[in-house]
ZAVO-798462 format. One record per residue: y, x negated, z of N, C-alpha, C in turn. Coordinates in steps of 0.05 Angstrom, whole numbers, plus 5000, padded with zeros to 4 digits. Atoms other than C-alpha are relative to their C-alpha. Layout:
# residues N
+------+------+------+------+------+------+------+------+------+
|  npy |  npx |  npz | capy | capx | capz |  cpy |  cpx |  cpz |
+------+------+------+------+------+------+------+------+------+
|    Y |    X |    Z |    Y |    X |    Z |    Y |    X |    Z |
...
+------+------+------+------+------+------+------+------+------+
# end
This chain:
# residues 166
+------+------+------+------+------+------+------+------+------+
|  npy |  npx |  npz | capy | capx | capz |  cpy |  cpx |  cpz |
+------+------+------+------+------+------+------+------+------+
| 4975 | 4998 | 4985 | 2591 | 5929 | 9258 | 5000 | 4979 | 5022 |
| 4990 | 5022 | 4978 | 2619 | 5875 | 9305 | 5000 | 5017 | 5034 |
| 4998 | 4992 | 4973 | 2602 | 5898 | 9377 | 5011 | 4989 | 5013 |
| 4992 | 5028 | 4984 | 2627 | 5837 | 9404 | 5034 | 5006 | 5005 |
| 4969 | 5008 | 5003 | 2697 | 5836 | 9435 | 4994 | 4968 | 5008 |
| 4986 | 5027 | 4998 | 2724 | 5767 | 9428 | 5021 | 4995 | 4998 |
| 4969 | 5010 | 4990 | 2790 | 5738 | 9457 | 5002 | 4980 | 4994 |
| 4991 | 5035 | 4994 | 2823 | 5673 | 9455 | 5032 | 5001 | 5007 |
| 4976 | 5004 | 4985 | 2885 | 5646 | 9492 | 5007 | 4987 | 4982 |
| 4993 | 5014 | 5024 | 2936 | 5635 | 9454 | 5018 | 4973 | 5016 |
| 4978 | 5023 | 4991 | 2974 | 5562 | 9463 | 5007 | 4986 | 4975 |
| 4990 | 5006 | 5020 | 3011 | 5523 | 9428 | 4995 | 4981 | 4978 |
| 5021 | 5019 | 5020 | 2959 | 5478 | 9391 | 4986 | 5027 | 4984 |
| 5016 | 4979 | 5017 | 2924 | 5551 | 9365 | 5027 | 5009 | 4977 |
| 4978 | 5003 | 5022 | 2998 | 5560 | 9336 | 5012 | 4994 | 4983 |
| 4990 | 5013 | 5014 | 3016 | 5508 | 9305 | 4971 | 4994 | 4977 |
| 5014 | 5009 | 5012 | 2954 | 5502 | 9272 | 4986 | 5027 | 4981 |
| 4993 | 4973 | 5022 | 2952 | 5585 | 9245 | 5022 | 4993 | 4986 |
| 4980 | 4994 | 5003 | 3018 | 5569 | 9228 | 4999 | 4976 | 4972 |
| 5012 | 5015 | 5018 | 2990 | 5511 | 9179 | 4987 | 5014 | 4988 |
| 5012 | 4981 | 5025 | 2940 | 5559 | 9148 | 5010 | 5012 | 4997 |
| 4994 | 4959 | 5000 | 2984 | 5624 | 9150 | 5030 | 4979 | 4972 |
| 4990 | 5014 | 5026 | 3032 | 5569 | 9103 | 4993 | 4989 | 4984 |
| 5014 | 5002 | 5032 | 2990 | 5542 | 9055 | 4990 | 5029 | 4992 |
| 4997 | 4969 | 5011 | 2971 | 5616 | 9047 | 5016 | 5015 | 4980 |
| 4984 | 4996 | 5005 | 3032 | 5631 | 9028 | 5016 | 4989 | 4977 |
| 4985 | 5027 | 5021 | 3058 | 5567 | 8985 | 4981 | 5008 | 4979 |
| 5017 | 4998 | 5017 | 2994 | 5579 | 8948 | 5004 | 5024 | 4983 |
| 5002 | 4971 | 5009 | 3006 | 5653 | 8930 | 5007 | 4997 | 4970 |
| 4992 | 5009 | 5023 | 3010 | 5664 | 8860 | 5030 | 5004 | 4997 |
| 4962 | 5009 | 5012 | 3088 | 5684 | 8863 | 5011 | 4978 | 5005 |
| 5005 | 5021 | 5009 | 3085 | 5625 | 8895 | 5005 | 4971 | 4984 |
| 5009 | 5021 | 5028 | 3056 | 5585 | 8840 | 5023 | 4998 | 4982 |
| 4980 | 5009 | 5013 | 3110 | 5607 | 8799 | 5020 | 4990 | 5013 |
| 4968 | 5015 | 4997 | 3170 | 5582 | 8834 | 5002 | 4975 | 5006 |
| 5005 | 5025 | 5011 | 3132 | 5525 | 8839 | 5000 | 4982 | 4984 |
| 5004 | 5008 | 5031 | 3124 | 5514 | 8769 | 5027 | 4998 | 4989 |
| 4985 | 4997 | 4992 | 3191 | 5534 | 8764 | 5029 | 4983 | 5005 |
| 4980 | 5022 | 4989 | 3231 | 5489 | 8810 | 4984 | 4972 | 4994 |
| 5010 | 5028 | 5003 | 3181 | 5428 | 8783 | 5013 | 5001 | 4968 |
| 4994 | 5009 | 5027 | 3198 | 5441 | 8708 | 5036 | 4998 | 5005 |
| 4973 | 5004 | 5003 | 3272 | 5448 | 8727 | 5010 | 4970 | 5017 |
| 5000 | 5029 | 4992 | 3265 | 5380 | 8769 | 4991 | 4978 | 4975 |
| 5017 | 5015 | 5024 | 3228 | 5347 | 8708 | 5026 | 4997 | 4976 |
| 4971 | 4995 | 5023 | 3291 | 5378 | 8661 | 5016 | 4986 | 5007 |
| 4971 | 5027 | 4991 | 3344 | 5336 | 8700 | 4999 | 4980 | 5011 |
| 5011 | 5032 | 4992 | 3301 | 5279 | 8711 | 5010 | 4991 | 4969 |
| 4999 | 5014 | 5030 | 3300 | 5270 | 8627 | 5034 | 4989 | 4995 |
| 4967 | 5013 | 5004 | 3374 | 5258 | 8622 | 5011 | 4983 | 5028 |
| 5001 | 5024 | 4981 | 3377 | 5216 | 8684 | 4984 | 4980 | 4993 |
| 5014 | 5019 | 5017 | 3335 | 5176 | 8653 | 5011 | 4985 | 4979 |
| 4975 | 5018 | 5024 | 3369 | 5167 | 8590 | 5019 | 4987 | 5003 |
| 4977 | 5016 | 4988 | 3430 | 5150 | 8622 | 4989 | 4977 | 5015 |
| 5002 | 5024 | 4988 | 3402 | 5108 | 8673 | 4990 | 4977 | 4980 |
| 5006 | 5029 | 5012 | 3367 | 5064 | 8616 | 5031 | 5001 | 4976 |
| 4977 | 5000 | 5006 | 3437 | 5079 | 8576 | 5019 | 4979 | 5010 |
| 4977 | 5011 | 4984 | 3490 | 5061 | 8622 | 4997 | 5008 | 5035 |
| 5005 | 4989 | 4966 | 3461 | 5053 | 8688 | 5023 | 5006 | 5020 |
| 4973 | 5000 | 4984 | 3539 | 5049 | 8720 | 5006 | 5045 | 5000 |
| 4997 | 4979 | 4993 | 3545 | 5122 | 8698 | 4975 | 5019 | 5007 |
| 5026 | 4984 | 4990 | 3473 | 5149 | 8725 | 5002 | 5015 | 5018 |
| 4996 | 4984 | 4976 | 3497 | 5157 | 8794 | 5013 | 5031 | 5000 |
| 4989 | 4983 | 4991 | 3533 | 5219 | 8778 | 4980 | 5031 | 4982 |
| 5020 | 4979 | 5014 | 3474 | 5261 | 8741 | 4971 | 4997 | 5018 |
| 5021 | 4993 | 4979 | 3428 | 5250 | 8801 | 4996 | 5023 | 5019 |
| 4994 | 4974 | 4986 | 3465 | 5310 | 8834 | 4974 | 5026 | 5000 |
| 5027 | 4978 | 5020 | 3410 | 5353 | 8793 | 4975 | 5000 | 5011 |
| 5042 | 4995 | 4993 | 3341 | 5332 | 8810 | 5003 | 4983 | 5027 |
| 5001 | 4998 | 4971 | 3370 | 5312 | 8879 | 5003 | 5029 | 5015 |
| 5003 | 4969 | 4987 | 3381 | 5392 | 8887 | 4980 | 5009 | 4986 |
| 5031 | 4990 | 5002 | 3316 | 5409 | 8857 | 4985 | 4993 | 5014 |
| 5019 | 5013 | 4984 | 3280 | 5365 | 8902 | 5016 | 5024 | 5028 |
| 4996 | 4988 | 4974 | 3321 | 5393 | 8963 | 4998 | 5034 | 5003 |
| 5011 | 4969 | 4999 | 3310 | 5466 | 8939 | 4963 | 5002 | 5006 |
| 5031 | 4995 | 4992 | 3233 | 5450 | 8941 | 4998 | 4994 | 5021 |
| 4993 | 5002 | 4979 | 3239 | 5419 | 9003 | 5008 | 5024 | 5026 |
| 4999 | 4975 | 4989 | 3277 | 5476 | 9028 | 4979 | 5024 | 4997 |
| 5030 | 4979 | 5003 | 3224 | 5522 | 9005 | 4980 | 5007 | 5024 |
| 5020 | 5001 | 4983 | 3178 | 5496 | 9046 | 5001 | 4996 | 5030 |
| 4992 | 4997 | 4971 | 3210 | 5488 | 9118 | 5011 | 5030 | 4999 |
| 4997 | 4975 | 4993 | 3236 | 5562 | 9105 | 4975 | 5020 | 5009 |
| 5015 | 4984 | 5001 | 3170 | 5582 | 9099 | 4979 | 4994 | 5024 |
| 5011 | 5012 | 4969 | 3138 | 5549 | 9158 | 5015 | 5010 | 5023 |
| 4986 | 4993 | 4975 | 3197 | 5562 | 9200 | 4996 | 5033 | 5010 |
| 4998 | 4971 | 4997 | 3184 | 5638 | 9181 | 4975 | 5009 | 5014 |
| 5035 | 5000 | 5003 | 3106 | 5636 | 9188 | 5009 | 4999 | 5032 |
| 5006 | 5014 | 4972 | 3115 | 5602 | 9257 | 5018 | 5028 | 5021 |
| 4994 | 4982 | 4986 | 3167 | 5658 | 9282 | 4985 | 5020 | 4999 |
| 5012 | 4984 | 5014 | 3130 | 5710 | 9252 | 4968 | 5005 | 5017 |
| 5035 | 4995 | 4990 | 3059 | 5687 | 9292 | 5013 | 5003 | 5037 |
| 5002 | 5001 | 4984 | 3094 | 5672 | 9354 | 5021 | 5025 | 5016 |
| 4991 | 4977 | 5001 | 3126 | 5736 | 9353 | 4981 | 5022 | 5015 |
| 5023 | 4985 | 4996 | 3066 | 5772 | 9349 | 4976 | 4992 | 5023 |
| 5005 | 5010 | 4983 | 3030 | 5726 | 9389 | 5002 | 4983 | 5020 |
| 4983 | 5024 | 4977 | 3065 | 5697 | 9449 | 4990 | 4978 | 5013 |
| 5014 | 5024 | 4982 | 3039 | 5632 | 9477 | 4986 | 5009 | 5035 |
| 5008 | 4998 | 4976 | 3002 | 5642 | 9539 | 4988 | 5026 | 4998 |
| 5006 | 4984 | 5006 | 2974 | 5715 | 9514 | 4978 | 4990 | 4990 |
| 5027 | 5001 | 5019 | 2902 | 5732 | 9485 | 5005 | 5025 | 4983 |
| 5001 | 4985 | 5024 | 2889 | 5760 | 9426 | 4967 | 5006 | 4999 |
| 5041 | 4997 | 5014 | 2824 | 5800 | 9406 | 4996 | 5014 | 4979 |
| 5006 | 4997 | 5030 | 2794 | 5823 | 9345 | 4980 | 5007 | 5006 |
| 5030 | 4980 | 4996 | 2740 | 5878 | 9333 | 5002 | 5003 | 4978 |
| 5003 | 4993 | 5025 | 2709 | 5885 | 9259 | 4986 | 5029 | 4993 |
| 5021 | 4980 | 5002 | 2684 | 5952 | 9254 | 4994 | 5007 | 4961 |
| 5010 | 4991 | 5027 | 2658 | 5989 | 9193 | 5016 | 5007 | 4977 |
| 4976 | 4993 | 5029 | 2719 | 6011 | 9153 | 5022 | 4992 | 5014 |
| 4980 | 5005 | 4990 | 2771 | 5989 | 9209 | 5014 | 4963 | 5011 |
| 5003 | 5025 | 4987 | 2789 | 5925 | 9238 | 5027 | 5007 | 5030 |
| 4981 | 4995 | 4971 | 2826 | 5930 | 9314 | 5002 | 4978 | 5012 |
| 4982 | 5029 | 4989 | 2874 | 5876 | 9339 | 5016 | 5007 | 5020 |
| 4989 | 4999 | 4972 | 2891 | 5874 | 9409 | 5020 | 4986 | 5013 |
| 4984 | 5042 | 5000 | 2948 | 5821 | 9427 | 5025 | 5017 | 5025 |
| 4989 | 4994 | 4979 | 3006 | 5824 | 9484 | 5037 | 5022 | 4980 |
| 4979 | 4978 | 5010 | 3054 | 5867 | 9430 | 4981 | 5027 | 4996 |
| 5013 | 4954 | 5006 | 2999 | 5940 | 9426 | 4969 | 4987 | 4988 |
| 5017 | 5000 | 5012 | 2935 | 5953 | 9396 | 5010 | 5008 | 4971 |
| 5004 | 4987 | 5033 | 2933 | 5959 | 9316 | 4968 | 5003 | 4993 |
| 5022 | 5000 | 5014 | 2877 | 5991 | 9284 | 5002 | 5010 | 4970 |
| 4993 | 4988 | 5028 | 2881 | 5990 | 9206 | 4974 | 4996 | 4992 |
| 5024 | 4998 | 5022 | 2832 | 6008 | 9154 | 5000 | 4984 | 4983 |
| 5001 | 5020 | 5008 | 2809 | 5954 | 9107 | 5008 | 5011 | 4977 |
| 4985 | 5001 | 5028 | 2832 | 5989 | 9049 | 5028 | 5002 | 5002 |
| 4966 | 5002 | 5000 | 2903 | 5978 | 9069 | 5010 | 4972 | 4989 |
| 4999 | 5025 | 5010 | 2886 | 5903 | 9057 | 4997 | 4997 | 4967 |
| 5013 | 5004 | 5036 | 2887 | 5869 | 8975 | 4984 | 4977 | 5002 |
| 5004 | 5020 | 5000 | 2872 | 5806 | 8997 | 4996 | 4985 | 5024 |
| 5002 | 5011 | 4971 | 2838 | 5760 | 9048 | 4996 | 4966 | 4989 |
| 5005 | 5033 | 4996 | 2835 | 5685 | 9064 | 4988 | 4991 | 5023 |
| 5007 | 5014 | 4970 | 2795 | 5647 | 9117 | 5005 | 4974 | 4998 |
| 4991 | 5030 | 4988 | 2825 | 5584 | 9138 | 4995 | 4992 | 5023 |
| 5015 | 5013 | 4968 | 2795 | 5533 | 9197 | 5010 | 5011 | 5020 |
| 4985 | 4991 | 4976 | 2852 | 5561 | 9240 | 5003 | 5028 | 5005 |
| 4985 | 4964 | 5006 | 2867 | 5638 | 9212 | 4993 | 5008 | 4978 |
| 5011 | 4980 | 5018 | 2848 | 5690 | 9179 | 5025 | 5011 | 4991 |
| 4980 | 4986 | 5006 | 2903 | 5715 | 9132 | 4996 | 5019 | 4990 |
| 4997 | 4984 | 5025 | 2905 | 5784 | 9102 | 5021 | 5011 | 4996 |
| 4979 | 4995 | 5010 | 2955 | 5808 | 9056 | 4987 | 5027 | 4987 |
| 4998 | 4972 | 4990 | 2978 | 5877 | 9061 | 4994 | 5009 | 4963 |
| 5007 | 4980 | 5026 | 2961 | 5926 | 8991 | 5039 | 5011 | 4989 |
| 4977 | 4992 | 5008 | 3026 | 5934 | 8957 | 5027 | 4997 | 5005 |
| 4976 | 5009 | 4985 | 3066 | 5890 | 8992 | 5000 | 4971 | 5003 |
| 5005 | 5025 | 5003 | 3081 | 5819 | 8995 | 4997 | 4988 | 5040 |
| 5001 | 4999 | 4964 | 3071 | 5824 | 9080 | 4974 | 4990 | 5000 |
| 5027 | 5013 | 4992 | 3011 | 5793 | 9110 | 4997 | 4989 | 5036 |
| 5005 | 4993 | 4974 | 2985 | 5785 | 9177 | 4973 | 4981 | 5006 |
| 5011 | 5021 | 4986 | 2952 | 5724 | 9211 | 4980 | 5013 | 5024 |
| 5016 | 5006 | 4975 | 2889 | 5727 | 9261 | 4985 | 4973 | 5005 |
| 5012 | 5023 | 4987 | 2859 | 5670 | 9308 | 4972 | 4998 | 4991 |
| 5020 | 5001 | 5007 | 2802 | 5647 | 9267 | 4971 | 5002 | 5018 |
| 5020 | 5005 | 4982 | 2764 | 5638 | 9331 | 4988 | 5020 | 5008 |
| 5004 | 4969 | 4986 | 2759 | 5712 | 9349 | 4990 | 5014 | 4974 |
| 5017 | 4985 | 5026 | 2727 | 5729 | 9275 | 4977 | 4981 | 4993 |
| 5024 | 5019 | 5013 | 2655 | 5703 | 9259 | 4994 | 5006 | 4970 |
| 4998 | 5016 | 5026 | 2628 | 5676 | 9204 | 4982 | 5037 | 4985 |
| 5018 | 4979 | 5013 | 2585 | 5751 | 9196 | 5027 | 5024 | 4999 |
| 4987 | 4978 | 5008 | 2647 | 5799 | 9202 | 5031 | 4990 | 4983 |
| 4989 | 5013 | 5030 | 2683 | 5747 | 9142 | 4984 | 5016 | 4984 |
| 5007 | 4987 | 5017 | 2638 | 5772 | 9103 | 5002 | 5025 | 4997 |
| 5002 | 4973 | 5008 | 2635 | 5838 | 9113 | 5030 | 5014 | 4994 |
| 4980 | 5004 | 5008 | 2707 | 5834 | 9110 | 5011 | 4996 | 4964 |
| 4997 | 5007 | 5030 | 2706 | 5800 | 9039 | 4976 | 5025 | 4993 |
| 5017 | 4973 | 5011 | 2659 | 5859 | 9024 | 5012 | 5014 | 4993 |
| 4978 | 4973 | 5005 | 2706 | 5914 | 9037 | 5032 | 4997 | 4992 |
| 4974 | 5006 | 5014 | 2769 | 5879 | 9016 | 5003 | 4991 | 4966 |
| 5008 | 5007 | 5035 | 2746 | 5847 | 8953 | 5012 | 4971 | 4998 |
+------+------+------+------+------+------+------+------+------+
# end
């Protein structure tokens, strides 16, 4: 068990840089993956007939670009929605100029920050990630998930972490 309390101040360099892991987290997820897959094969589908045309009759190309110019700007959009969400989402919870602390105990984990104490049990978690900046875990039966300051979890209550989460 983690005896250790450890804090860190939060600013706006520890933010923007959870807020980079707590979104590739996220982009990566396998649902994710599909809408990735997804919005690339349906960009790929209205590239082939832009194509044809453009080596066709390049005069009428310009008007079948519409297509895999809004597939691109739907992926695009994807990914500033999901940053922009991430980023409200941390600085929400963790307000700039506030500390945050983190205690690993034996079946619990307790997170201290300037919105309350939470103490949840690790089998509430399905899934964990450690990234240079944050620790993500995602909630058991839910597509929610919940960012801590990598700096305030060591490298011994990760593991024991990935122990009891799986």
């Amino acid at each position: 068990m983690s005896d250790a309390h450890r804090f860190v101040q939060v600013d706006r360099d520890l933010l923007t840089r959870m807020s980079r892991d707590a979104t590739i987290f996220l982009l990566t997820r396998p649902l994710s993956i599909v809408v990735w897959v997804l919005l690339g094969a349906g960009l790929l589908w209205t590239l082939v007939p832009f194509g044809s045309a453009l080596a066709a009759a390049p005069s009428q190309a310009g008007r079948l670009v519409v297509m895999p110019a809004l597939f691109a700007g739907i992926m695009i959009l994807y990914v500033i929605l999901t940053m922009t969400s991430v980023r409200r989402s941390l600085t929400t919870t963790m307000p700039e100029g506030t500390s945050v602390s983190v205690t690993v105990g034996e079946n619990e984990l307790r997170v201290e920050s300037a919105r309350g104490t939470s103490r949840v049990a690790f089998s509430t978690f399905r899934r964990m990630k450690a990234g240079p900046d944050a620790v993500m875990l995602q909630l058991r039966d839910s597509s929610a998930m919940t960012a801590l300051p990598r700096a305030v979890v060591s490298d011994a209550d990760i593991a024991r972490m990935r122990a009891k989460i799986g």
